[in-house]
ROVEX-555128 format. One record per residue (C-alpha): residue number from 1; x, y, z; residue in one letter. Coordinates in steps of 0.001 Angstrom, whole numbers, plus 524288, in hexadecimal, padded with zeros to 5 digits. Layout:
BEGIN
+-----+-------+-------+-------+------+
: pos :     x :     y :     z : code :
+-----+-------+-------+-------+------+
: NUM :     X :     Y :     Z :    A :
...
+-----+-------+-------+-------+------+
//
This chain:
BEGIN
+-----+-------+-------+-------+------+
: pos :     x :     y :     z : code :
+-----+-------+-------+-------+------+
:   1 : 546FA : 4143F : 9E5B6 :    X :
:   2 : 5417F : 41E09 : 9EFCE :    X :
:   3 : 54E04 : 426A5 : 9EDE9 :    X :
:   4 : 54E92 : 42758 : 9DE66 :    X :
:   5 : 53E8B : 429D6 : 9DE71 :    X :
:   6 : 5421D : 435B6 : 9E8A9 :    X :
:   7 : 54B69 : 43A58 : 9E13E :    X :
:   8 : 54341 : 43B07 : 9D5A0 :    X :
:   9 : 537C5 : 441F2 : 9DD50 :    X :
:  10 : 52DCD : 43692 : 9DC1D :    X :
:  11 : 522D0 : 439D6 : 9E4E1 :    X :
:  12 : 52294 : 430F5 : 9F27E :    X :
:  13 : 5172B : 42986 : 9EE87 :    X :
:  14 : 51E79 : 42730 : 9E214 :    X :
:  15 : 5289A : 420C8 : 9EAC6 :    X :
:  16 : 5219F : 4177E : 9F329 :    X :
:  17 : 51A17 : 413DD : 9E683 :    X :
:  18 : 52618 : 41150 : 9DE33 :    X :
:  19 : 52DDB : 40AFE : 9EB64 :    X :
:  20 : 52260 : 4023F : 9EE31 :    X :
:  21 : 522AF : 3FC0A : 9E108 :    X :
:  22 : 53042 : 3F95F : 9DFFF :    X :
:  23 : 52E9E : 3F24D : 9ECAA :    X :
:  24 : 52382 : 3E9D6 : 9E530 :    X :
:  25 : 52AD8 : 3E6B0 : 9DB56 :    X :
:  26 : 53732 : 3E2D0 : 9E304 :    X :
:  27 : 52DD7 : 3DB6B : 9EB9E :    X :
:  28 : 52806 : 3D557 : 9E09A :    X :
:  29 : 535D3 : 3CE7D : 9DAF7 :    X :
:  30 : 5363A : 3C9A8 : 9EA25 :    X :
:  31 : 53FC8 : 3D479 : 9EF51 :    X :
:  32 : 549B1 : 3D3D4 : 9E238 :    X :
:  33 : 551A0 : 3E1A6 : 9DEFB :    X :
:  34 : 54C21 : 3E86F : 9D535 :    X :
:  35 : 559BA : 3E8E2 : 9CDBB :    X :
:  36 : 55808 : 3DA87 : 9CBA6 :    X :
:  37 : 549D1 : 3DB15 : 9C603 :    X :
:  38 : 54846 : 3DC52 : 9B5FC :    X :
:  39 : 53E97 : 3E17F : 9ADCA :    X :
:  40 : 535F4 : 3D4E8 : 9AEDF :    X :
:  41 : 535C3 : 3D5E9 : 9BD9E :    X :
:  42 : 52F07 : 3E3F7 : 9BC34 :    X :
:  43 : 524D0 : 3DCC8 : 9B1F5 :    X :
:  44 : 522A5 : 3D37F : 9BC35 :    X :
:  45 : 51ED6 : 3DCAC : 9C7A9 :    X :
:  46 : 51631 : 3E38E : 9BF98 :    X :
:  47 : 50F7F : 3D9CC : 9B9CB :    X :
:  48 : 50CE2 : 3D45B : 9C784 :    X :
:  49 : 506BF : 3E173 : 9CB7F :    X :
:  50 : 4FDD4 : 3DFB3 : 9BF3C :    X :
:  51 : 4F944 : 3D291 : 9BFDC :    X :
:  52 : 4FB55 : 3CF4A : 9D04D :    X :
:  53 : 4FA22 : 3DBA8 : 9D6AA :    X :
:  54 : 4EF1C : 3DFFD : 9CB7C :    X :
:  55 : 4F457 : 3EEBA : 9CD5F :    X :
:  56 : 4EE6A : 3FA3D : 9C692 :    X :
:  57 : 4F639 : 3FE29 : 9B9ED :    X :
:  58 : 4FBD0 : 40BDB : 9BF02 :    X :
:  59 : 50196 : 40249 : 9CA56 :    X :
:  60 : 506F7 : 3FAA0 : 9C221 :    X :
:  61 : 50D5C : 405E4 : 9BAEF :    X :
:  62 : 51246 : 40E34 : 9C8F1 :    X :
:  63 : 51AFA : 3FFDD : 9CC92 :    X :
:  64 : 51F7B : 3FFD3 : 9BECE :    X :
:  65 : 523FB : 40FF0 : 9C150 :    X :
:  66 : 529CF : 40B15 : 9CF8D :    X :
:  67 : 53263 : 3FF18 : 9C73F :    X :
:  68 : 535FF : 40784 : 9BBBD :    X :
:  69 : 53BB4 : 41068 : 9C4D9 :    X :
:  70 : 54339 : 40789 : 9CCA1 :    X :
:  71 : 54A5D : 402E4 : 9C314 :    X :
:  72 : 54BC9 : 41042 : 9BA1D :    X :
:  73 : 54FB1 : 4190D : 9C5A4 :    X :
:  74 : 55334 : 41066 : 9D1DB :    X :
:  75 : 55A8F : 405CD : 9CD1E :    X :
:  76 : 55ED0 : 40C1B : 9C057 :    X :
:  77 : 55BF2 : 3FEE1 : 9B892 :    X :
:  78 : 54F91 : 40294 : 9B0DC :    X :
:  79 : 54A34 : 3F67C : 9AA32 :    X :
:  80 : 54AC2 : 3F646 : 99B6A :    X :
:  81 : 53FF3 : 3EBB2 : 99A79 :    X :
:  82 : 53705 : 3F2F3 : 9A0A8 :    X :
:  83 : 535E4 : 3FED3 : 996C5 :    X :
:  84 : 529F7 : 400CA : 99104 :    X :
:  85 : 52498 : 3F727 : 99A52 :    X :
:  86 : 51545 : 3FA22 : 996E7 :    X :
:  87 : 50FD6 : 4004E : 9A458 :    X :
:  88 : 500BF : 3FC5D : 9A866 :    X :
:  89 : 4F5E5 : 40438 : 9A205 :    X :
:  90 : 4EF37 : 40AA7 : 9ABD6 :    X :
:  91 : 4E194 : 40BA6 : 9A7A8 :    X :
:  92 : 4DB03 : 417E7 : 9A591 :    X :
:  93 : 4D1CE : 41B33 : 9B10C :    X :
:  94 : 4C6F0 : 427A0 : 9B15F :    X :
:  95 : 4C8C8 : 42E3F : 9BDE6 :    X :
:  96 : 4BD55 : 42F9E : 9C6D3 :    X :
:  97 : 4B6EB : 43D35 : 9C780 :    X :
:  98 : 4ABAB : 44172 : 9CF99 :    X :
:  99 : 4A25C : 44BDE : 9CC01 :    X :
: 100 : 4A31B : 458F0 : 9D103 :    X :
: 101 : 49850 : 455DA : 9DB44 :    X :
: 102 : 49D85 : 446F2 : 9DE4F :    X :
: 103 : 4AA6C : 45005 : 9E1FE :    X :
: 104 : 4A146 : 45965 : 9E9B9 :    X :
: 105 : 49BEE : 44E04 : 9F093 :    X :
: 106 : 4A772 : 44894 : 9F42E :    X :
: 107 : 4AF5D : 45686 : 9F8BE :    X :
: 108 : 4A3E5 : 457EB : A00EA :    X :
: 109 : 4A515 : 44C2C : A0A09 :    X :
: 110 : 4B46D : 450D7 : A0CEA :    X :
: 111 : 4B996 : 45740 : A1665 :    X :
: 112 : 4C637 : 45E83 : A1C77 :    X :
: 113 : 4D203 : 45AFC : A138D :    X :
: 114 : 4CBEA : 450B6 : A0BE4 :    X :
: 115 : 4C157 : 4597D : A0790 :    X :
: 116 : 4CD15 : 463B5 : A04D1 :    X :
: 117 : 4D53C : 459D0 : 9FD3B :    X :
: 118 : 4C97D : 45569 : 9F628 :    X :
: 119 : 4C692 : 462F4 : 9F236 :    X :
: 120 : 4D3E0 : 4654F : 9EE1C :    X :
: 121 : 4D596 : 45A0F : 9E6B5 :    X :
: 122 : 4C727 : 45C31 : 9DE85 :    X :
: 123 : 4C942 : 46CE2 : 9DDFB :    X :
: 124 : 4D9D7 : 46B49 : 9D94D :    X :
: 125 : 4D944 : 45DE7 : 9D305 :    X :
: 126 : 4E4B0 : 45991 : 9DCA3 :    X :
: 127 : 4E963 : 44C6D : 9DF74 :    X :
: 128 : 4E622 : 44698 : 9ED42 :    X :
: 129 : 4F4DD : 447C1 : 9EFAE :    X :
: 130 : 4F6B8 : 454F7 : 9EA48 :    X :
: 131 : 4EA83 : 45916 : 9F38B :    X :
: 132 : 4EF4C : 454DD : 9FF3A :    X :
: 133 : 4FDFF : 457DD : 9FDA5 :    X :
: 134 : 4FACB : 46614 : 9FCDD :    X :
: 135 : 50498 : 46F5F : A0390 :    X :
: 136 : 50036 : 47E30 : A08B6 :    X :
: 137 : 5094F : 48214 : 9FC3E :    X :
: 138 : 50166 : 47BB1 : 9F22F :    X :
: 139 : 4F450 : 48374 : 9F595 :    X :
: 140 : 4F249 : 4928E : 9EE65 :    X :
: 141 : 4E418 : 4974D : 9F4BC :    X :
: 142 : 4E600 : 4A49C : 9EC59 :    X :
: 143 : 4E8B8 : 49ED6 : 9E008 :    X :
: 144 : 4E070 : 4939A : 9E15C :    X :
: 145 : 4E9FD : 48883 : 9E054 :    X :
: 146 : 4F1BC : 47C70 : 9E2E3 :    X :
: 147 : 4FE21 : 479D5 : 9DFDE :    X :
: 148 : 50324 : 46CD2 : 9DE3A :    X :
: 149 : 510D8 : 469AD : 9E18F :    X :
: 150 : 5142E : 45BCE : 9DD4D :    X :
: 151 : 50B99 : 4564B : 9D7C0 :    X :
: 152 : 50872 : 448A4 : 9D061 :    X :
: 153 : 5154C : 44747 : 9C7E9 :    X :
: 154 : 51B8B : 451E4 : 9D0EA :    X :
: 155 : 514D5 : 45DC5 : 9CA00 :    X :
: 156 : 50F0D : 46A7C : 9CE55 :    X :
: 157 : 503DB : 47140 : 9C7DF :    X :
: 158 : 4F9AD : 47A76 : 9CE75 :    X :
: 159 : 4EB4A : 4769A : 9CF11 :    X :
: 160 : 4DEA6 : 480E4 : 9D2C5 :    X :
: 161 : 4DA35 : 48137 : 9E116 :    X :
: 162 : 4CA56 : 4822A : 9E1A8 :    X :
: 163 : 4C48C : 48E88 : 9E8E3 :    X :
: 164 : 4BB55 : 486C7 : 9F13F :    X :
: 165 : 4C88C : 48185 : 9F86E :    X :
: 166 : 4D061 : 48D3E : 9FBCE :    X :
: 167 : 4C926 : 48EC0 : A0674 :    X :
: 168 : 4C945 : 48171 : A0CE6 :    X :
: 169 : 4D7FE : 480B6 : A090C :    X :
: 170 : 4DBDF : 48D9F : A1059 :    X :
: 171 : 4D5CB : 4862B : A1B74 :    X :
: 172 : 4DE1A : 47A8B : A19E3 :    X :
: 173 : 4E9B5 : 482E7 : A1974 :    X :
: 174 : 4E4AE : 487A3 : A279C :    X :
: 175 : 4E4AB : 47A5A : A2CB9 :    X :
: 176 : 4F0E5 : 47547 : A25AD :    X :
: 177 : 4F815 : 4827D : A2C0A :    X :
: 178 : 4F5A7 : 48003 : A387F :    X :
: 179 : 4F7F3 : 47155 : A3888 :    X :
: 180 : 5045F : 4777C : A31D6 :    X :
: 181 : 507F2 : 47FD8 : A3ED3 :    X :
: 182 : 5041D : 47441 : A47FB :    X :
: 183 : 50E24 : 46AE1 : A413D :    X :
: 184 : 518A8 : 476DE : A4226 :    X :
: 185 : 516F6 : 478B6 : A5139 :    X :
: 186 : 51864 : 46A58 : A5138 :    X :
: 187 : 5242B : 468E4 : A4AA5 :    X :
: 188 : 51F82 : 460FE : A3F17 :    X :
: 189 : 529DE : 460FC : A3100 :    X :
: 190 : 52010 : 465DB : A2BF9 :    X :
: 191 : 51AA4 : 45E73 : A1E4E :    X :
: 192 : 5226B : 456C3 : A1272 :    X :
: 193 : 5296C : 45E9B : A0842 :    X :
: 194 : 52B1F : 458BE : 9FAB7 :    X :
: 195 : 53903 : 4557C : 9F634 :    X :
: 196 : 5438B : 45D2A : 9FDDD :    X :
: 197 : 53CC1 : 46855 : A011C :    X :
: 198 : 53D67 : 4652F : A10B5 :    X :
: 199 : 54CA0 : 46516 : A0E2D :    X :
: 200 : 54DEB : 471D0 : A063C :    X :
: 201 : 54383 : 47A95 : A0D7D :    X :
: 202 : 54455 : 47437 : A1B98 :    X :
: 203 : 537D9 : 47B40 : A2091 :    X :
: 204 : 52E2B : 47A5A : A1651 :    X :
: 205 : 52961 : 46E73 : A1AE0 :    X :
: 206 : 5249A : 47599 : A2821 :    X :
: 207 : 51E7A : 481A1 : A1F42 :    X :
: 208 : 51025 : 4853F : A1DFA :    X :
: 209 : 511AE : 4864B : A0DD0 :    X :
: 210 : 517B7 : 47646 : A0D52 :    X :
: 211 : 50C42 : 47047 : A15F2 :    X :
: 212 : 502F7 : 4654A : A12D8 :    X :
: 213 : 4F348 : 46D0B : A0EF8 :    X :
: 214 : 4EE9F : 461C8 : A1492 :    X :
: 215 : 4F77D : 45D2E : A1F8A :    X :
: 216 : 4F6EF : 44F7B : A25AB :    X :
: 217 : 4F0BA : 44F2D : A3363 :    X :
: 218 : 4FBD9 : 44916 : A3874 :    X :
: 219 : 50989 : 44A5E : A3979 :    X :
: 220 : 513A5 : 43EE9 : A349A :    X :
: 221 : 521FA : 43D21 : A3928 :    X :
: 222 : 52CC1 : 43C39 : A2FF7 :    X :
: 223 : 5378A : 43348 : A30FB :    X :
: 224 : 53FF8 : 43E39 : A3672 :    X :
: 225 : 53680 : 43F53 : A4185 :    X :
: 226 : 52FF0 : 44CDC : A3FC9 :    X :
: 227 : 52281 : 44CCA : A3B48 :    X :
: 228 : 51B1D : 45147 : A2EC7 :    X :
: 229 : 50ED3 : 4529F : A295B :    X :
: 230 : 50876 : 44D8B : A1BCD :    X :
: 231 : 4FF6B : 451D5 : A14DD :    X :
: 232 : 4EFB9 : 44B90 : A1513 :    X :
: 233 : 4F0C4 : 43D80 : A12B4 :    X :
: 234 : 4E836 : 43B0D : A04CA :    X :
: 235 : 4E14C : 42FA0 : A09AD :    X :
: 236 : 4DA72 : 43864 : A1393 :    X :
: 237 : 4D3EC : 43F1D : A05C7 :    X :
: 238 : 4D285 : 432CD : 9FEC5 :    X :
: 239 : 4C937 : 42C15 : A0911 :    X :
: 240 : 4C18D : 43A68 : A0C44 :    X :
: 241 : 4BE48 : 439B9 : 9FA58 :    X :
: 242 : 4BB1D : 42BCD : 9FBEC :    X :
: 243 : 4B0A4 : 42D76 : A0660 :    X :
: 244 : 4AC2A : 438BF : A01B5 :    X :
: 245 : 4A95E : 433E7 : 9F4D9 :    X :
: 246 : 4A39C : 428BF : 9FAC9 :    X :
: 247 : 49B02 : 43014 : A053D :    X :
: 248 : 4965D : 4374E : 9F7ED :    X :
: 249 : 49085 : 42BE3 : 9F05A :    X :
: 250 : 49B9A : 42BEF : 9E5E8 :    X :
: 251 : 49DBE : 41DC7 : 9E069 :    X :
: 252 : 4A979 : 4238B : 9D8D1 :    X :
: 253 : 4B7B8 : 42086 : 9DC38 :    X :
: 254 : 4BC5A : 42C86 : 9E298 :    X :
: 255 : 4C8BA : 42FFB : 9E782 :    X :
: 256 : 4D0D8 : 43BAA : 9E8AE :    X :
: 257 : 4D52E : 43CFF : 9DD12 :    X :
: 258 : 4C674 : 43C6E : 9D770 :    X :
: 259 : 4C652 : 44AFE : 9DAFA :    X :
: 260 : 4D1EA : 44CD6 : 9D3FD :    X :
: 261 : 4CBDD : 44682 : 9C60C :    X :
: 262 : 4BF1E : 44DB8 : 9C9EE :    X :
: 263 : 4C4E8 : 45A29 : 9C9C0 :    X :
: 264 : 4CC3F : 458A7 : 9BC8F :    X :
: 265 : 4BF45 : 452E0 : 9B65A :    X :
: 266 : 4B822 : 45DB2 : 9BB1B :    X :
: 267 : 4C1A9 : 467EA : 9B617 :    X :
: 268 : 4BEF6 : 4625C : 9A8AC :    X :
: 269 : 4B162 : 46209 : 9A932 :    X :
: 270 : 4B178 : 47025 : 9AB2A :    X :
: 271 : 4B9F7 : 47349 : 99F6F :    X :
: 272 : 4C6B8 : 473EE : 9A46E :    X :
: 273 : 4D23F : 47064 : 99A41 :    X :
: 274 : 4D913 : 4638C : 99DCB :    X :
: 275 : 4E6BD : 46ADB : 99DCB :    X :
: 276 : 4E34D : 472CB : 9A994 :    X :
: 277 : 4DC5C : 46723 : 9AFFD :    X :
: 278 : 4EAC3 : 45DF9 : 9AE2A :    X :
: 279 : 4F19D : 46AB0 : 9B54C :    X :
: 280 : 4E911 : 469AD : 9BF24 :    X :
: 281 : 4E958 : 45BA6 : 9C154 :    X :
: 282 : 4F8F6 : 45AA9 : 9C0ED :    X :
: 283 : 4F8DE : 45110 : 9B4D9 :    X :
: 284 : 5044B : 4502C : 9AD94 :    X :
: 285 : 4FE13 : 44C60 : 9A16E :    X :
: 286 : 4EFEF : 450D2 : 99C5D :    X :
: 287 : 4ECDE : 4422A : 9993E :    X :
: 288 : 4EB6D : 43FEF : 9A6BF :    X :
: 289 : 4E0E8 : 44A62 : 9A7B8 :    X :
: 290 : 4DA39 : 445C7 : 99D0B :    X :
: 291 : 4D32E : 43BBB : 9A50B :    X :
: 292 : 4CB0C : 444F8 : 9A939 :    X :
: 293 : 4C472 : 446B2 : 99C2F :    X :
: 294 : 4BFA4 : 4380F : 99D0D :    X :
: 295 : 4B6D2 : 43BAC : 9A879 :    X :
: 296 : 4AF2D : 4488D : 9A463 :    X :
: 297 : 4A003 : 445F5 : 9A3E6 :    X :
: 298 : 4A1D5 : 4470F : 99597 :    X :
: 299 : 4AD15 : 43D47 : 993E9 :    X :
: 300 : 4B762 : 4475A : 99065 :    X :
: 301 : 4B2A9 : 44888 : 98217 :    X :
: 302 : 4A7B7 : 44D58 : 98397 :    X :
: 303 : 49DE8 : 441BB : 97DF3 :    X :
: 304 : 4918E : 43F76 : 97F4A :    X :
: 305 : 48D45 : 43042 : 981CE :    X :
: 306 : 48304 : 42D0E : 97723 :    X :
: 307 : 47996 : 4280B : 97ED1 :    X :
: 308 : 47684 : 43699 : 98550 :    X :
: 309 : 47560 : 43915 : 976B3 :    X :
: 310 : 46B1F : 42E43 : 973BB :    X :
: 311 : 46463 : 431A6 : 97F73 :    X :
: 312 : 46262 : 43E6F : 97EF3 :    X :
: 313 : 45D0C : 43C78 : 96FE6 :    X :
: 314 : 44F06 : 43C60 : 96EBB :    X :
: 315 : 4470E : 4304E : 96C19 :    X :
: 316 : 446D5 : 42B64 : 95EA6 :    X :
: 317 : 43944 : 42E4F : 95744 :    X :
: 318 : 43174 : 4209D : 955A9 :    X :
: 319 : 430E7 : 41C4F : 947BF :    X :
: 320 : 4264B : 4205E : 93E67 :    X :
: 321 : 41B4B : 41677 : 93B7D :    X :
: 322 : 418EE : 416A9 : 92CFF :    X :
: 323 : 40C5A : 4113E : 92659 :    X :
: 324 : 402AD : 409A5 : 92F12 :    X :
: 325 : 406CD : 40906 : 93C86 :    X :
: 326 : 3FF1F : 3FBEC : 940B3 :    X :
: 327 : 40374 : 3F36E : 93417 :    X :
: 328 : 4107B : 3EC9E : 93684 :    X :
: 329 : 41B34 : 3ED11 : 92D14 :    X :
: 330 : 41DA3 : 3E0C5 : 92774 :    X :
: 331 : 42D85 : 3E36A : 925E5 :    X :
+-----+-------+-------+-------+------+
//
């Protein structure tokens, strides 16, 4: 499994996900080979993450992905039964965005890199990953940009850098350069390479354009016993955005990847066209950025709720008296 998902460049996280539920569902059948499951067997692991395990519908959908290709590209037996099979609905959710002083707020109680990442994240509309995985490579201070290498889906595309961090990232370059020349006087490999790079250029791994923006602060030893470092751990970010928001009064959800939706919402609300906005974000299709129109201040259509109408109206005149004012009407 791990060697045909390799071979067809799956990303590594792919792999553990994919590996880890084929191990479910072999555990599931109480150890049996998948060769001697059916189509039925597949129905019944599913089902049991729906109704037992109560999973969330894009779950459900990734362990389907992991099966399917098991059987399509592993063992070569793809099941006939289970085309078409109708995949769980994932229900349509409207991201969380914070307003441009909620993100102010929240920038404003980080610090060091997670202030840096935050920044990044809110000014380029990166991914937490994408952010953090940085190499020296990726940055162009003179141009103003980023370039992403890999992406989501395993595409590149080039996003704006914002002027107020040029400055603190030619800083950061300081710091990661001399980290850089520590680990080379110590004899360090130097940093992972994607694919076969390390095989086909031997000492990029150990070169100043190749290293991490924002290098680990330790070291790691690989299983052929020299020692590496990775790049900043995202889990280090995601706790600095959670306090922060919640040292700043927010009762929103925010995450990471709230800076992220803020800064494609905010793009639209200052007229930018939603073509540029899906280059920027790395979408592969512009119905994914559409979201975004679903949580403008005006709805995305622009309408008016009729009550600010009725409101704003003025009172309605009383109704003229006719004839005698103290004798009643009989009707």
């Amino acid at each position: 499994m791990r060697n045909v998902l390799r071979m067809r460049h799956y990303s590594p996280r792919t792999e553990e996900a994919y590996c880890g539920w084929v191990c479910r569902y072999v555990q599931f059948h109480g150890g049996a080979h998948p060769g001697k499951l059916a189509a039925d067997d597949v129905r019944a692991f599913l089902s049991h993450l729906a109704s037992e395990s109560r999973v969330a519908a894009s779950t459900q959908n990734q362990a389907l992905a992991a099966i399917l290709f098991l059987y399509t590209h592993v063992l070569e037996t793809p099941l006939a039964a289970l085309e078409g099979f109708d995949r769980a609905q994932r229900p349509v959710r409207i991201p969380v965005v914070l307003t441009p002083a909620e993100v102010a707020a929240v920038l404003g109680r980080l610090h060091g890199h997670a202030w840096l990442v935050a920044s990044i994240q809110y000014g380029s509309g990166l991914r937490l990953l994408e952010a953090v995985s940085l190499r020296v490579k990726d940055l162009d201070l003179a141009r103003g940009e980023i370039r992403l290498r890999d992406g989501k889906g395993r595409r590149d595309r080039v996003t704006m850098l914002a002027d107020a961090l040029v400055k603190p990232l030619a800083t950061q370059l300081e710091a990661a350069r001399r980290l850089h020349d520590a680990d080379l006087a110590a004899g360090t490999d130097g940093v992972e390479l994607p694919d076969a790079l390390r095989q086909k250029y031997p000492n990029a791994a150990r070169e100043w354009p190749w290293q991490w923006l924002f290098p680990a602060t330790r070291t790691y030893q690989t299983p052929g016993g020299g020692a590496r470092r990775h790049h900043l751990h995202e889990t280090v970010v995601q706790r600095a955005v959670r306090d922060a928001a919640e040292a700043a009064g927010i009762t929103k959800h925010v995450t990471t990847h709230s800076l992220r939706h803020s800064f494609a919402t905010h793009l639209l609300e200052r007229g930018y066209d939603i073509r540029t906005i899906q280059e920027l974000l790395g979408h592969r299709s512009v119905t994914t950025t559409m979201i975004y129109t679903h949580v403008l201040n005006r709805g995305g259509r622009g309408v008016r709720s009729p009550l600010d109408t009725a409101l704003a109206a003025p009172p309605p005149a009383p109704p003229a008296t006719e004839g005698n004012p103290g004798r009643r009407s009989r009707r």
